[in-house]
C-alpha positions as a Python dict, from the first residue, in 0.01 Angstrom:
ca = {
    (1, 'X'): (0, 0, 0),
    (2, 'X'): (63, 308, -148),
    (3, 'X'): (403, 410, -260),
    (4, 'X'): (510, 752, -67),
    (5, 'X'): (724, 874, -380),
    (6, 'X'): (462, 1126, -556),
    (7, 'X'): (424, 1226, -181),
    (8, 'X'): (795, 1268, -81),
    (9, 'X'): (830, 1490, -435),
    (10, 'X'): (577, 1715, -347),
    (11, 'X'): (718, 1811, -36),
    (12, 'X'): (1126, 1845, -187),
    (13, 'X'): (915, 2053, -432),
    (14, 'X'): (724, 2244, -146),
    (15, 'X'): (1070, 2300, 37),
    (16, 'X'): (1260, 2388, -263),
    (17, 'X'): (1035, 2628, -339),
    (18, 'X'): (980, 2808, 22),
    (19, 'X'): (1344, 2831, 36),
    (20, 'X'): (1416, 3019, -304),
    (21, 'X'): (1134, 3269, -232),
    (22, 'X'): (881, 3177, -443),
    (23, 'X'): (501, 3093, -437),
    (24, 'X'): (481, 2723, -366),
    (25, 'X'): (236, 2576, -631),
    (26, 'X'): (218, 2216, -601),
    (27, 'X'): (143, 1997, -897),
    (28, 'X'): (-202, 1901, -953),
    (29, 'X'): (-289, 1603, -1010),
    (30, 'X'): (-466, 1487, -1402),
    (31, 'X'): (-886, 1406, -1345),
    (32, 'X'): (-960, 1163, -1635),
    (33, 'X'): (-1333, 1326, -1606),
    (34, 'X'): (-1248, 1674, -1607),
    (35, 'X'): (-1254, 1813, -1937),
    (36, 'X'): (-1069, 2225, -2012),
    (37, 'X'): (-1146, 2415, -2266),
    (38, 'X'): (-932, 2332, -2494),
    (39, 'X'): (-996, 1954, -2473),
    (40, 'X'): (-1373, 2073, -2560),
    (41, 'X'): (-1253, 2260, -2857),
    (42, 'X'): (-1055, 1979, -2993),
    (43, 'X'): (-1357, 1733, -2941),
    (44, 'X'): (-1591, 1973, -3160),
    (45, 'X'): (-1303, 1989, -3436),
    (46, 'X'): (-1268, 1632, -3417),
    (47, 'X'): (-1700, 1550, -3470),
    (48, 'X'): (-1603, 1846, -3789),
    (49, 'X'): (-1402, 1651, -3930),
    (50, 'X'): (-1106, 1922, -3882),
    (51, 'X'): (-1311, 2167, -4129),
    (52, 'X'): (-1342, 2477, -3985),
    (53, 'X'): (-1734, 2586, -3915),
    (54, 'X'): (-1959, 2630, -4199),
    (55, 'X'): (-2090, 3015, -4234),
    (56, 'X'): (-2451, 3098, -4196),
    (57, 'X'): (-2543, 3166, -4498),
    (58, 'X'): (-2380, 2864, -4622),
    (59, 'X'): (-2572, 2672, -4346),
    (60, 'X'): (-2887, 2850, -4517),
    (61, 'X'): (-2810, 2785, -4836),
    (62, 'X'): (-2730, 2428, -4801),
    (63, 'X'): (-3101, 2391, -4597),
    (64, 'X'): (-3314, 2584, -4867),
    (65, 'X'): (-3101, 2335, -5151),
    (66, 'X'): (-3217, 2021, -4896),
    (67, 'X'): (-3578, 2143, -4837),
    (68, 'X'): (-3666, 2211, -5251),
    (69, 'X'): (-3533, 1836, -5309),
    (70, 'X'): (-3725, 1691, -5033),
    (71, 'X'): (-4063, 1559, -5073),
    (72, 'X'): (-4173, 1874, -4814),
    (73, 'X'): (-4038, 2158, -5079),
    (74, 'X'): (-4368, 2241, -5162),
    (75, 'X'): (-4461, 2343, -4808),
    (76, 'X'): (-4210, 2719, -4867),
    (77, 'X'): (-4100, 2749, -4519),
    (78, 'X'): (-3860, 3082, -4462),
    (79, 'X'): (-3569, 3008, -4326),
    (80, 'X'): (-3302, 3154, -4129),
    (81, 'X'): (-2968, 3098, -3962),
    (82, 'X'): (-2815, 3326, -3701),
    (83, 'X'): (-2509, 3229, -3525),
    (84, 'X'): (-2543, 2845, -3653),
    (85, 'X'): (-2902, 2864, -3507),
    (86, 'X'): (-3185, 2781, -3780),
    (87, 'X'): (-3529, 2965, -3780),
    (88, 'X'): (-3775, 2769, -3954),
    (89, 'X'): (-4086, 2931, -4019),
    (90, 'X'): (-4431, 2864, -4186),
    (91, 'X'): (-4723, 2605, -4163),
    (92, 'X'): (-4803, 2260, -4296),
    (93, 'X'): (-5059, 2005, -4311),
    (94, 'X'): (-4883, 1749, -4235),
    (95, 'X'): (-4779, 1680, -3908),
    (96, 'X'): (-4466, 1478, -3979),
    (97, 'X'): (-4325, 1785, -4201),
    (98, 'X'): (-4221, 1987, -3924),
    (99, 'X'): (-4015, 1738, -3761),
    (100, 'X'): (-3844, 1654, -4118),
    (101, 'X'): (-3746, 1998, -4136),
    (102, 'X'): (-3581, 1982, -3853),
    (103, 'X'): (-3305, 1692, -3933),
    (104, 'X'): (-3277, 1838, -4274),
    (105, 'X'): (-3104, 2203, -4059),
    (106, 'X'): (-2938, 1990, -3851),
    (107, 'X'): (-2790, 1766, -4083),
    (108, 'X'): (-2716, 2083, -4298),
    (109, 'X'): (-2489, 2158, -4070),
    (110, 'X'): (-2696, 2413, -3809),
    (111, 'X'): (-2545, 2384, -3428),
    (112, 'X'): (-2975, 2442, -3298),
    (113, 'X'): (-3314, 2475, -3478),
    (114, 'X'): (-3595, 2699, -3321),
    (115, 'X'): (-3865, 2524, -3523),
    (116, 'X'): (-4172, 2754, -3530),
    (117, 'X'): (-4346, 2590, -3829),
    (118, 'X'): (-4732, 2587, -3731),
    (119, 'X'): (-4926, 2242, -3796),
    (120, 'X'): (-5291, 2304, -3910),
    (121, 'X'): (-5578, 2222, -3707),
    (122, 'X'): (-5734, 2022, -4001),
    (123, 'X'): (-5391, 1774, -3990),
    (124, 'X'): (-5391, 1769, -3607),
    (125, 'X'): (-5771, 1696, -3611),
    (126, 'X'): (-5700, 1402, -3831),
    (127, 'X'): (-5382, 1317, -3588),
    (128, 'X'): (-5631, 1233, -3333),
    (129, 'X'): (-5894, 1076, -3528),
    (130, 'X'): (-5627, 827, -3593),
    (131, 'X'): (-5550, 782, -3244),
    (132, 'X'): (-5906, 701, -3168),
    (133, 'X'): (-5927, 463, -3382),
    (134, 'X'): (-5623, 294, -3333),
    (135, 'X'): (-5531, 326, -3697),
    (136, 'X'): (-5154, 222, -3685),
    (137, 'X'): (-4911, 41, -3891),
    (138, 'X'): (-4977, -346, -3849),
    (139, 'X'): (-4686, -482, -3633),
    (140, 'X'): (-4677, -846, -3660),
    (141, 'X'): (-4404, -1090, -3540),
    (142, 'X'): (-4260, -1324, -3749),
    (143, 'X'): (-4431, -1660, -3650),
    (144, 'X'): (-4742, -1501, -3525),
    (145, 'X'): (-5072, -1590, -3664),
    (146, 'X'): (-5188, -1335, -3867),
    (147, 'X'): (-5594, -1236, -3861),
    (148, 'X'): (-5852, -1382, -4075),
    (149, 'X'): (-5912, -1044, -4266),
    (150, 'X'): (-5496, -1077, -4387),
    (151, 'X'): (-5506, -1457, -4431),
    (152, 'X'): (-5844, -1394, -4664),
    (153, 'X'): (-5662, -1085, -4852),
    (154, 'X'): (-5353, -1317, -4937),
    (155, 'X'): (-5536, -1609, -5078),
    (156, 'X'): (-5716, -1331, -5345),
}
């Protein structure tokens, strides 16, 4: 059974508050799910580390330094950061580049990346070659049997 205390201050505090004049507000009660504003901000300075937000064109600057020592350097995508949003711009043969450049801006410290890097038909053409010939990394359990073909190349 419920205890009738919270209830019995409410109304004292209801009463009280009629008889002096004023605005009866009762307290509200704390929802563990509900989340203000200011609990928001603290969570987003907590996952920062405390350190205040980076700038953009140190978020640009740090991106361009993490794209030339990156294997995809080569590639010269632009780059730009507006409001802690990354632009990346610029095309590649290689299909996996454009979703590399994409961790490097957000681990550089960009809140969102609007990747518009263009993959060339020649890399997307050989994408799907691949994929109709089932030409995928060999995934073989420990314990499994491997195929004649491995067992053959292992004894050379």
């Amino acid at each position: 059974m419920r205890s009738l205390v919270p209830v019995a201050a409410i109304l004292v505090t209801l009463a009280a508050s009629s008889a002096a004049g004023t605005p009866a507000t009762a307290p509200r009660p704390a929802t563990p799910g509900a989340k203000g504003a200011s609990t928001i901000n603290s969570a987003v300075r907590a996952k920062a580390g405390g350190a205040p937000a980076k700038s953009d064109a140190e978020i640009e600057k740090e991106i361009r330094a993490r794209l030339a020592k990156s294997k995809i350097g080569a590639e010269k995508f632009q780059v730009r950061v507006q409001g802690g949003v990354a632009t990346l711009e610029g095309k590649t043969d290689v299909i996996q580049h454009k979703g590399v450049a994409t961790r490097l801006a957000r681990n550089s410290g960009a809140v969102a990346v609007a990747n518009h890097i263009e993959i060339s038909e020649a890399a997307k053409e050989k994408a799907a070659q691949n994929l109709e010939n089932g030409r995928r990394r060999a995934q073989i359990k420990r314990g499994e049997a491997r195929s004649e073909a491995a067992t053959v190349r292992q004894s050379r």
